[in-house]
Every structure is written in structure tokens, then in C-alpha cells.
TORKOL-4160 file (C-alpha; in steps of 0.2 Angstrom, whole numbers, padded with zeros to 4 digits, m for minus):
235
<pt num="1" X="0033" Y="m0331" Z="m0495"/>
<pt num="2" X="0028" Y="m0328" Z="m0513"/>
<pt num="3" X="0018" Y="m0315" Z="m0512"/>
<pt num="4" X="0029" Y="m0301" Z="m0506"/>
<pt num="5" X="0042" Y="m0306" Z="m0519"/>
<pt num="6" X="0032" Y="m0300" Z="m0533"/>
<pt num="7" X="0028" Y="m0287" Z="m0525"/>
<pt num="8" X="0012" Y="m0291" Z="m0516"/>
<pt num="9" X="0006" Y="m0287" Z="m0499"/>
<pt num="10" X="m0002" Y="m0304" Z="m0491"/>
<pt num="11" X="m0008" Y="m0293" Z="m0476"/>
<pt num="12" X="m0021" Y="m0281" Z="m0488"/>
<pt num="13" X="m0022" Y="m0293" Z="m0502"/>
<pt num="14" X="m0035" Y="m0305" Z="m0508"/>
<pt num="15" X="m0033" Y="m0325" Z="m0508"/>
<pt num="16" X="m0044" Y="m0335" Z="m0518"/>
<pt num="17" X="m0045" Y="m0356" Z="m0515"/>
<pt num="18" X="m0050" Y="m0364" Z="m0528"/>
<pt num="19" X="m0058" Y="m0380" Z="m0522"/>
<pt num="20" X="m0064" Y="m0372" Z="m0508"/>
<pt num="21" X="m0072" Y="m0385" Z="m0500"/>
<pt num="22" X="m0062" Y="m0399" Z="m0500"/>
<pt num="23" X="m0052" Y="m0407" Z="m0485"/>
<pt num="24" X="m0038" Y="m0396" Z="m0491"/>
<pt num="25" X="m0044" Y="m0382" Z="m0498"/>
<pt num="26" X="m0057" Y="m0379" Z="m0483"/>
<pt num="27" X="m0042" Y="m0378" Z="m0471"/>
<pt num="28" X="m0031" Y="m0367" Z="m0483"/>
<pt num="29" X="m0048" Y="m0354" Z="m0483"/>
<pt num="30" X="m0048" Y="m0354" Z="m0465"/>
<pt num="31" X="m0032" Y="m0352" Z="m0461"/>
<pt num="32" X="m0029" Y="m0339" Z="m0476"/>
<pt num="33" X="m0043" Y="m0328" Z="m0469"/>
<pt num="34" X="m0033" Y="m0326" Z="m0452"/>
<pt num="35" X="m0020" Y="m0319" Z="m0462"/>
<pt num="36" X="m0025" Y="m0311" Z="m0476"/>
<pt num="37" X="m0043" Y="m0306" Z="m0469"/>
<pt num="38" X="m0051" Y="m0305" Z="m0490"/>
<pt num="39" X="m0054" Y="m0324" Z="m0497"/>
<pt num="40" X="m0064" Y="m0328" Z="m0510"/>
<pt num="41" X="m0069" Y="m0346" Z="m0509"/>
<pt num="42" X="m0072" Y="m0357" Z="m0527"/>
<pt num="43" X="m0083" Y="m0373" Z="m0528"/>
<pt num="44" X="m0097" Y="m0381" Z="m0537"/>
<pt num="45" X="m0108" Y="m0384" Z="m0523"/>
<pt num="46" X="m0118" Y="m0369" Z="m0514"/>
<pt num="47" X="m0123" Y="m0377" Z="m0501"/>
<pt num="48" X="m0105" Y="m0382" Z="m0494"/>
<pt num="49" X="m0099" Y="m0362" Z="m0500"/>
<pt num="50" X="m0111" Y="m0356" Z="m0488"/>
<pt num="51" X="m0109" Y="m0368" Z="m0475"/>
<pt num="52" X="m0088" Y="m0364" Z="m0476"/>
<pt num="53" X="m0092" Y="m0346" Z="m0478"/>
<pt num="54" X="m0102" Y="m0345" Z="m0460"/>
<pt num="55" X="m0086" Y="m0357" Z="m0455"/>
<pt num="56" X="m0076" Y="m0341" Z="m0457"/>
<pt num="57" X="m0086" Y="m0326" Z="m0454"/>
<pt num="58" X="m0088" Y="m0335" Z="m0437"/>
<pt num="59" X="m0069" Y="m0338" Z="m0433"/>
<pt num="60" X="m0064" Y="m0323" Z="m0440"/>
<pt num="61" X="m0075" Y="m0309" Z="m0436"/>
<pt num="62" X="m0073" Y="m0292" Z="m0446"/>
<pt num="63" X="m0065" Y="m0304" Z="m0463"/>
<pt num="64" X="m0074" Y="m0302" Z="m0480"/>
<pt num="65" X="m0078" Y="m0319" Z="m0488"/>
<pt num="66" X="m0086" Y="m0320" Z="m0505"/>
<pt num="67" X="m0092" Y="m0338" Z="m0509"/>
<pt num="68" X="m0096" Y="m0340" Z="m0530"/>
<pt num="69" X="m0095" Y="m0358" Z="m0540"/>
<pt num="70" X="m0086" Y="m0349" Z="m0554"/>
<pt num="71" X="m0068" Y="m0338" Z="m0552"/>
<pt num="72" X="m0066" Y="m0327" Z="m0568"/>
<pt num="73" X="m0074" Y="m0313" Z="m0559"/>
<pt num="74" X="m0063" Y="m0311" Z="m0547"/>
<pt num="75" X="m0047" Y="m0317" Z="m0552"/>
<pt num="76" X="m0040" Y="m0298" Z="m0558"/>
<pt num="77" X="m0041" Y="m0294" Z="m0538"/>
<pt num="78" X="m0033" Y="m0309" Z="m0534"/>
<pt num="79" X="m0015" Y="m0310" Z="m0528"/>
<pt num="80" X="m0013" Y="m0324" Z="m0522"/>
<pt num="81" X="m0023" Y="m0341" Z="m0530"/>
<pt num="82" X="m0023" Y="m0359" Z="m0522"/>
<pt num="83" X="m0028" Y="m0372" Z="m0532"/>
<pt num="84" X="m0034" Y="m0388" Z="m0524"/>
<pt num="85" X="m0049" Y="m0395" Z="m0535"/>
<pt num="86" X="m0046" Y="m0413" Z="m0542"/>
<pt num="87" X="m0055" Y="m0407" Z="m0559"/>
<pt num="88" X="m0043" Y="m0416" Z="m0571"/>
<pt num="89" X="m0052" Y="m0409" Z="m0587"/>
<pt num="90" X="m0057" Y="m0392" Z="m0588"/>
<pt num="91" X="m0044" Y="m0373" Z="m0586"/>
<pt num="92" X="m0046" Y="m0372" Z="m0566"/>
<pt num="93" X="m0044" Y="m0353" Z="m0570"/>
<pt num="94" X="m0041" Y="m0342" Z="m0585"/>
<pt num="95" X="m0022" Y="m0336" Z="m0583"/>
<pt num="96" X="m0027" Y="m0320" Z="m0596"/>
<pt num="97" X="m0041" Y="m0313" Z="m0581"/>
<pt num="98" X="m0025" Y="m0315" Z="m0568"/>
<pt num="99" X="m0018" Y="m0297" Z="m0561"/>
<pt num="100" X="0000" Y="m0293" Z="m0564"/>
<pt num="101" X="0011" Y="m0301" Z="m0550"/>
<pt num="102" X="m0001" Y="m0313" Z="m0545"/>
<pt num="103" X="0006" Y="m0330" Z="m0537"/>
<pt num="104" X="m0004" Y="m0346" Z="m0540"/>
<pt num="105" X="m0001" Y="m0361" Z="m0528"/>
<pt num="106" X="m0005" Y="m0375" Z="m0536"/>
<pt num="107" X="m0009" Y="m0389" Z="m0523"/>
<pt num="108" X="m0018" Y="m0400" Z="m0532"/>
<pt num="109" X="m0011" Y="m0419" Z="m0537"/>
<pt num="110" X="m0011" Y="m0422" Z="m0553"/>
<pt num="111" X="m0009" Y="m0401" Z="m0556"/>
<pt num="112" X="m0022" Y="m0392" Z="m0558"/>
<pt num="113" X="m0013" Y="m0377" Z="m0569"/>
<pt num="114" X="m0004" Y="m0382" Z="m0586"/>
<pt num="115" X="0012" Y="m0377" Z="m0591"/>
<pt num="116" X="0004" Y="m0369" Z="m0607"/>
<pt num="117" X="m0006" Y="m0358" Z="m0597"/>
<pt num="118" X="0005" Y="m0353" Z="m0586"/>
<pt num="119" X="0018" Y="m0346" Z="m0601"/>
<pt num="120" X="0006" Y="m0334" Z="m0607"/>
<pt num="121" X="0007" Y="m0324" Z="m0593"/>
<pt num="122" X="0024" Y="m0322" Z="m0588"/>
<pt num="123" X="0022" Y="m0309" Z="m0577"/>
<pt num="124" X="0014" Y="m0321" Z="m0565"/>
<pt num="125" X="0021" Y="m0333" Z="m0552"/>
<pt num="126" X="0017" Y="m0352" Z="m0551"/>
<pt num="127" X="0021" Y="m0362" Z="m0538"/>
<pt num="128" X="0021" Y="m0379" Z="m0532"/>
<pt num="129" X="0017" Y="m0382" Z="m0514"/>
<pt num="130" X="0018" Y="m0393" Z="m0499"/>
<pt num="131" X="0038" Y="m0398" Z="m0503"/>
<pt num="132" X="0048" Y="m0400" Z="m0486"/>
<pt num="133" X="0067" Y="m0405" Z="m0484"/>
<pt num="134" X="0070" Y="m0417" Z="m0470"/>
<pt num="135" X="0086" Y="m0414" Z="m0460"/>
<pt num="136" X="0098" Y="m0427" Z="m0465"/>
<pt num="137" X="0093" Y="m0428" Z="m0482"/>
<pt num="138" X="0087" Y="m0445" Z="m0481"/>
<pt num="139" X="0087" Y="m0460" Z="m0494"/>
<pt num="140" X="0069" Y="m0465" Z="m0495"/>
<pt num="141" X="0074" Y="m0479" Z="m0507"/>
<pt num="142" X="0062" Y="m0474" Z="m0520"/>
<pt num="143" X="0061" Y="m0461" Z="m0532"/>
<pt num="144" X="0045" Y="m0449" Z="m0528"/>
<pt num="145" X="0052" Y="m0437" Z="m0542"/>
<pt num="146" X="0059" Y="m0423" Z="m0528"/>
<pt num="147" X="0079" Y="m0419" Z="m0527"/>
<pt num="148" X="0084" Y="m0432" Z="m0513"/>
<pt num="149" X="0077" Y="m0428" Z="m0494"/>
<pt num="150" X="0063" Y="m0418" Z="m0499"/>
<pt num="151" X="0046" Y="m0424" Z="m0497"/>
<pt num="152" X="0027" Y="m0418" Z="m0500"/>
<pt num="153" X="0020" Y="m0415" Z="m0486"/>
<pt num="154" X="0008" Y="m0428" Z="m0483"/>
<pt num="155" X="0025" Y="m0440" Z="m0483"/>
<pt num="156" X="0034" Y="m0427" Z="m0471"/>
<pt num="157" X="0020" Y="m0428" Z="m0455"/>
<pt num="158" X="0021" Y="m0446" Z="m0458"/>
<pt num="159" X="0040" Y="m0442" Z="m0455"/>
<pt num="160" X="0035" Y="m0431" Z="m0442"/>
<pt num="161" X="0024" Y="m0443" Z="m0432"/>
<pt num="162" X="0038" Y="m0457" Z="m0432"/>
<pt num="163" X="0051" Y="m0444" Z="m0426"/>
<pt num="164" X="0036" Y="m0440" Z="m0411"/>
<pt num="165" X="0033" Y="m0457" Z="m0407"/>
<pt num="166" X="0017" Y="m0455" Z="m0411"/>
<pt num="167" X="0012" Y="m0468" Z="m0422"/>
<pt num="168" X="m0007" Y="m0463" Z="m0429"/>
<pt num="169" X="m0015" Y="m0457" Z="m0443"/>
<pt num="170" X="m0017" Y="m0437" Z="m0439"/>
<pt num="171" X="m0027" Y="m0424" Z="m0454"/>
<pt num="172" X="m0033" Y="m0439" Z="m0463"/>
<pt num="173" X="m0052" Y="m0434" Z="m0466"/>
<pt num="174" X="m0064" Y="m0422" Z="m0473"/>
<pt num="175" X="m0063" Y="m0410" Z="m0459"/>
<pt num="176" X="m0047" Y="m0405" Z="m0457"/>
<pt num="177" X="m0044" Y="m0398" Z="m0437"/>
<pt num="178" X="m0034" Y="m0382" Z="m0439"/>
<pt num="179" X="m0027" Y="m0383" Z="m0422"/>
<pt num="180" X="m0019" Y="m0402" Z="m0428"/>
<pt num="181" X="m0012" Y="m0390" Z="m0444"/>
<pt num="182" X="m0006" Y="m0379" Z="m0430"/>
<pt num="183" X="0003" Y="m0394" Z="m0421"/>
<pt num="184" X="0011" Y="m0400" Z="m0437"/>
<pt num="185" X="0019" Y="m0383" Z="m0440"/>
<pt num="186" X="0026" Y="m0382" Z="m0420"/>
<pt num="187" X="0034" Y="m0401" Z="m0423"/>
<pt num="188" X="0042" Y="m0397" Z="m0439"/>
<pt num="189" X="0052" Y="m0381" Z="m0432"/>
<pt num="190" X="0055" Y="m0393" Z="m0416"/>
<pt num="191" X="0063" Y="m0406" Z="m0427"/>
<pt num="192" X="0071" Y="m0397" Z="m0438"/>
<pt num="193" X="0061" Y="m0398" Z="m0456"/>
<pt num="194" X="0060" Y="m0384" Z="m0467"/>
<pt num="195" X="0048" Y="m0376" Z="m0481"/>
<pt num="196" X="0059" Y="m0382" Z="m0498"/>
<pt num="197" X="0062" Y="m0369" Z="m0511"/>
<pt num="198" X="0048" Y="m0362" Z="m0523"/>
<pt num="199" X="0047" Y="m0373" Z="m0537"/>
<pt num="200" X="0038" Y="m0371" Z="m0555"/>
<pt num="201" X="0033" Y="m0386" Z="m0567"/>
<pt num="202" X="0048" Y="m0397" Z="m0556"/>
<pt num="203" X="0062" Y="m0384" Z="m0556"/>
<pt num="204" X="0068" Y="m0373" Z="m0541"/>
<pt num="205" X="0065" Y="m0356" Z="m0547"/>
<pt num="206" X="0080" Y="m0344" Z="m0544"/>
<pt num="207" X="0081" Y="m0327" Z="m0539"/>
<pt num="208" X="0085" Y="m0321" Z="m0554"/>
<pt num="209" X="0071" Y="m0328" Z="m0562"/>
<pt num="210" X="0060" Y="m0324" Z="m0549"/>
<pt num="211" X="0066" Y="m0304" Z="m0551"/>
<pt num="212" X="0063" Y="m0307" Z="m0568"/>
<pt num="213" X="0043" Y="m0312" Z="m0566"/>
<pt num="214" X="0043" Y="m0299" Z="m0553"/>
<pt num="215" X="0051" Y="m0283" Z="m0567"/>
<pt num="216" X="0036" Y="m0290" Z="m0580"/>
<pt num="217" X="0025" Y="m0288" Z="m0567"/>
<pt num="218" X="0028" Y="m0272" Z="m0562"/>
<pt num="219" X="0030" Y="m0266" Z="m0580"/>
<pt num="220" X="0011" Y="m0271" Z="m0585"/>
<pt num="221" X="0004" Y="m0266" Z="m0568"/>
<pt num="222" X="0008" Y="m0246" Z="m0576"/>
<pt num="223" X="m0005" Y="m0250" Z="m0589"/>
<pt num="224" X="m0016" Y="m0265" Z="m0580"/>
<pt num="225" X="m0028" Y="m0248" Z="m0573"/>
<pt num="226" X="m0033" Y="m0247" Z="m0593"/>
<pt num="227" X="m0033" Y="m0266" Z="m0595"/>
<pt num="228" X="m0048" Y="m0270" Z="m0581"/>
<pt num="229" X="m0061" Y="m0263" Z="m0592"/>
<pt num="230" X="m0056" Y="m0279" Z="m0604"/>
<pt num="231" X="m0054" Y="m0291" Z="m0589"/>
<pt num="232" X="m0075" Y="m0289" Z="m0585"/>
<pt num="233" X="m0085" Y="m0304" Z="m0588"/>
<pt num="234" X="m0099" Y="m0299" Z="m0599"/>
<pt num="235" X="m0117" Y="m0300" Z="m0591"/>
């Protein structure tokens, strides 16, 4: 959703996940590759990069998968950017590498991207993710610091299950089945839950705002040709 309205093309982009091969981020690789085609996957084990990147080439035959334990190298190709690491310490990624328009998706809970970062580029889009509204706008008698009847996504297949009758755990686990993803999605238009708006840093980010980001963007992408040579990592 993101993507396009900053002027990005999802369908001949690149994604990058960050956090590669983790429960999440394994499933957001695999499920990105189908649609985008071009992921580069982020981790600090090899062994598991390879293991995820076969994972892919295999499901999705003819899709270019780059496996490295470090991002600054590809971030400038970048356009979209999901984060998903638990690193609580270090800069997940380096906001001045990011391509105009870019949109990061930040999964990760505590955030993985810092509002600091993310004001010196504002040409570039961060997002929260996994926020759903539930019909009815229900009271869930506690505050889980969401406007009222939205949930993260975790708490809304909960939701979803009960509404199902179906009272099990589902994608708890390492291995994350993309076909139980897939069953998630066909129950949530079945019972009427939606995708909440994009938010940044806990607000809901307007239109306005968002053209805003998205007039920056196109403005340094006239010059970001002669800004690469910069962007290089030295060797």
C-alpha cells in the first residue's frame, strides 16, 4: 500500500527484510518474493541465509534473492525495507544509504527504527505494521496504546480464531506455514477486519503528509543519480 504512494512500483521493486530469518521475517521474505520477485534477505547467520535463500529460489522459481549479514550495500536499491530483528542496541539500517521514496516497515516490537533516524530523511516513509481494526470497535478493557478497536495483529488472529470457533494456537513457532498466513488473510475479509491506516511513530499519517514525503522524494530523486557515487560502501 505504501509503496506506490511514494511513487514506487512493488511489482519491479526490490524488498529487503531485515531479520531475515526469524519466525516473522522468514515469512515476510517468502511471501515478498512472490510479489515483488527481487528480496534481499539480512541476518547474522549464514548458514540460515542460505538455508532461507534455497527456501525461495525453490518456491519461487526465476526470483533474484541476495542473502548478506550486513544491509548498507543495498539499501540505495531498496524501496521497500521490513525490519524485524529484535536487535535493541545497534542502527538496524543507516537512513543516510536509503533511496528517495523508500518505505520502511517497521515490524519489530520494541521498534527497530528511531524516530531520530527516521527525521533526517524526510523524504522517506516509515511505517508501522500489523495494526488491524476490528468491526465493531470493541472495548478490550485495557489500554494496548492503539485508538480503540484496533489491534496488532497477533491479538486480531486471536480475535479471529474465537470468531471461527476455533480455539487453538495457529502461527505460533519458528516455521511459520505460508498457507496458515494465507488462511488468516481469507478469514479476516470473511469477518470483516480491516488493514488500519499507515502509521509513523504512534500517529496516523494523512494524506497530506504523506504527498508531502512523497514531493521530497521526487524532488532528490532528480539529483539521487549523482548522489550513488557517495552511497558506495568503501571496500
Amino acid at each position: 500500500m505504501a509503496v506506490p504512494l511514494m511513487g514506487g512500483r512493488i511489482d519491479r521493486g526490490r524488498a529487503m527484510v531485515v531479520g531475515a530469518t526469524g519466525s516473522i521475517g522468514a515469512v515476510c521474505a517468502r511471501l515478498l518474493a512472490l510479489a515483488v520477485g527481487d528480496v534481499v534477505l539480512i541476518a547474522p547467520r549464514p548458514e540460515r541465509l542460505i538455508e532461507l535463500k534455497q527456501q525461495i529460489e525453490h518456491e519461487v522459481p526465476g526470483a533474484q534473492v541476495i542473502a548478506a549479514t550486513k544491509a548498507d550495500a543495498y539499501l540505495a536499491d531498496a524501496d521497500l525495507i521490513v525490519t524485524t530483528t529484535s536487535a535493541l542496541t545497534d542502527r538496524v539500517i543507516a537512513f543516510e544509504r536509503l533511496k528517495p521514496g523508500a518505505v520502511v516497515c517497521d515490524v519489530a516490537r520494541p521498534p527497530n527504527v528511531r524516530r531520530a533516524d527516521a527525521e533526517q530523511r524526510p523524504d522517506v516513509l516509515v511505517i508501522e505494521s500489523g495494526e488491524i481494526r476490528l468491526p465493531g470497535e470493541p472495548d478490550f478493557g485495557f489500554d494496548i496504546d492503539l485508538p480503540r478497536g484496533t489491534a496488532y495483529a497477533c491479538l486480531a488472529e486471536t480475535a479471529l480464531l474465537a470468531m471461527e470457533g476455533r480455539f487453538e494456537d495457529y502461527t505460533i513457532g519458528r516455521n511459520i506455514e505460508i498457507e496458515r498466513v494465507k488462511e488468516m488473510y481469507r478469514l479476516m475479509k470473511k469477518h470483516g477486519l480491516k488493514l488500519a491506516g499507515l502509521r509513523s511513530f504512534g500517529k496516523y499519517l494523512t494524506d497530506d503528509e504523506i504527498a508531502q514525503k512523497r514531493q521530497l522524494a521526487d524532488a532528490r530523486r532528480l539529483t539521487y543519480g549523482e548522489k550513488l557515487v557517495d552511497l558506495q560502501p568503501v571496500s
